[in-house]
N, C-alpha and C positions, 0 to 999 in steps of 0.2 A: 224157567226164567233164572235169569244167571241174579247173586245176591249179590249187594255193592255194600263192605260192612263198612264200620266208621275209617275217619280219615287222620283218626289221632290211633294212638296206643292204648286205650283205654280195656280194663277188661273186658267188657260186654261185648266189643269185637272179637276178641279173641274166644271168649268163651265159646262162642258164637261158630267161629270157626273150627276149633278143635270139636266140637260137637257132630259138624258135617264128617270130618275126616275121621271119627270114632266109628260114624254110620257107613262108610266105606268110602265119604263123598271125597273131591279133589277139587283144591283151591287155587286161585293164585296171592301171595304176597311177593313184599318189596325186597330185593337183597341191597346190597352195597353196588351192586352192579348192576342188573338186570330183575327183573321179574321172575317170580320163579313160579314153578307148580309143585303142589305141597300136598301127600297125601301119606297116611298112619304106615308106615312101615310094615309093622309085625300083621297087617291085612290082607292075604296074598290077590282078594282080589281085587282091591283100591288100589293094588299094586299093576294089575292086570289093566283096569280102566285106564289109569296113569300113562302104562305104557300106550294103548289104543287113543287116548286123549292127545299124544304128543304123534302118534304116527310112527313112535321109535320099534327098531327090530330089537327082541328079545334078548338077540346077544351083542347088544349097546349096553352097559354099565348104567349107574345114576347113584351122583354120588348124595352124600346126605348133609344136614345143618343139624348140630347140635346145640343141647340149651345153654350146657356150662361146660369148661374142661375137664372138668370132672368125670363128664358122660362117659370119657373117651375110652376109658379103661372097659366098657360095658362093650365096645364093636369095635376097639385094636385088640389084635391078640397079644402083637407086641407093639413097643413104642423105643424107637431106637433113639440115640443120643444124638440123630442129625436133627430129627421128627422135634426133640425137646428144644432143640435150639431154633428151628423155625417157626415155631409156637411160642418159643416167647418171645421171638423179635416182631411178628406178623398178624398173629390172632391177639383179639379178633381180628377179622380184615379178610380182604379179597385173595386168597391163599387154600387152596384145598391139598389135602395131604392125602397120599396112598397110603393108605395101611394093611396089613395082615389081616383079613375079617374075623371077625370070634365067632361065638356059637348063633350068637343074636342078630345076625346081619344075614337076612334071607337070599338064599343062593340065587336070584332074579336078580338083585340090587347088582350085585356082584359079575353076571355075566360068566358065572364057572369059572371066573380068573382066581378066586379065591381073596381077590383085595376089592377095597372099598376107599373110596374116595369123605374126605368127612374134613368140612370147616367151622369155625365158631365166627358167627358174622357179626360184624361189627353194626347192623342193622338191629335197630332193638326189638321191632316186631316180629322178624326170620327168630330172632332167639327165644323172644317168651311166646311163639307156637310153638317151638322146639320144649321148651321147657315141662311146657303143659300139656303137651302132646309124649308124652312119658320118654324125652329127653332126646327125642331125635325129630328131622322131618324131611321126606322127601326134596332135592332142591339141585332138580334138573329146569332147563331156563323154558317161561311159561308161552313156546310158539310150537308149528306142526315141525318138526325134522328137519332142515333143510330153507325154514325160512328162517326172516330177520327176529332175534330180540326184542322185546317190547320195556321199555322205561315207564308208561304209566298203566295206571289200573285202564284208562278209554284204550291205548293200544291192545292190552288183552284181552277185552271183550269184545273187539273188531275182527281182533285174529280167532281167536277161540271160541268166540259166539255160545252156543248152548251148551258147548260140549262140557264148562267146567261149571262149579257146584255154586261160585262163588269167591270172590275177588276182594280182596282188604286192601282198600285204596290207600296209599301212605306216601301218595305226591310220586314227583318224578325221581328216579333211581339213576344214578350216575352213568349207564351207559357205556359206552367205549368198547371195552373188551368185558370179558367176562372174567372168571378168576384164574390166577396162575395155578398149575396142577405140577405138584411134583410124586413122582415115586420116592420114598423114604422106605420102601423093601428092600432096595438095591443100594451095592455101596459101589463108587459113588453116587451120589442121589444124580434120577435125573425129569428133568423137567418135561414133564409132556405134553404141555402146552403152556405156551407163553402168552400173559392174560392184565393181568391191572398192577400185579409187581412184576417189575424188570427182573427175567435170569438175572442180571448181573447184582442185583442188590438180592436176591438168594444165593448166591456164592457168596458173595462179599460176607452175608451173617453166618455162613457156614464156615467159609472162612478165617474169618476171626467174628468169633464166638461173642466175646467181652468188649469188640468194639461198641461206637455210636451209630 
């Protein structure tokens, strides 16, 4: 039986859920975009479920939600001066960055690419399970491979039925596209999919830095 935790922010949700994802379980929460599927990283086989829960092949990536910017320094190896300036024009917010993986970023996440995808959501509940969930969390979008997005906690239990541990209802999620992804390994940066910020307002901040 799939669990439907509270519908606010409150700890005892959370607790709640980081608890399942401690035990190897996989959840879904709210991001700024989409629903996502949430499970303890450093687990390699919450990580394995994960994958078999979404129906994804092995050598698909999955990037991550962290709690603070802070985290970042613990799964970038490096942080280039394009990565700082899109971080602080975008995050939190719908924005995921490529970065170099560190030692902490388990080579499944990764895909053998050796980079890892990692945003700070501008969603408060994606953050304080990231938080508490020892500062990172799964946050590939909560449907099977190949189908649509879900915006509420009822679409994910339609789609995903038994398969997940349990669902932190947090109303409907904005939808539309999912998040922009750029590579910030490579210079010039580039965009590898185009998502809830316009390419063109990531150049524009790369491009001038100090603008509005």
């Amino acid at each position: 039986m799939v669990h439907i935790l509270g519908t606010d922010s409150d700890t005892s949700s959370i607790t709640q859920a980081v608890r399942i994802m401690e035990k190897g379980g996989v959840i879904a929460y709210p991001t700024e975009t989409f629903y996502g599927l949430g499970a303890d990283i450093r687990n390699e086989l919450a990580l394995e479920k994960l994958y078999t829960i979404k129906g994804r092949g092995f050598d698909k990536p999955v990037s991550i939600i962290i709690g603070s910017r802070e985290d970042l320094t613990r799964f970038a190896r490096e942080i280039t001066p394009t990565a700082e300036i899109l971080m602080d024009r975008f995050w939190p917010g719908g924005i995921t960055l490529l970065f170099t993986a560190s030692h902490e970023v388990p080579v499944r996440l990764t895909a053998k690419t050796g980079r890892i995808g990692i945003r700070l959501s501008s969603n408060p509940l994606a953050t304080l399970l990231a938080q508490h969930l020892s500062g990172a969390i799964s946050a590939t979008s909560a449907n099977r491979s190949g189908e649509g997005e879900c915006i509420s906690a009822r679409e994910v239990i339609a789609t995903m039925g038994e398969r997940i541990d349990a669902v932190i209802d947090g109303g409907m999620t904005a939808g539309g596209t999912g998040s922009t992804i750029v590579d910030t390994t490579v210079d010039p940066p580039v965009v590898i999919r185009e998502g809830m910020i316009p390419s063109s307002q990531v150049f524009r901040a790369i491009n001038n830095p100090r603008g509005s």
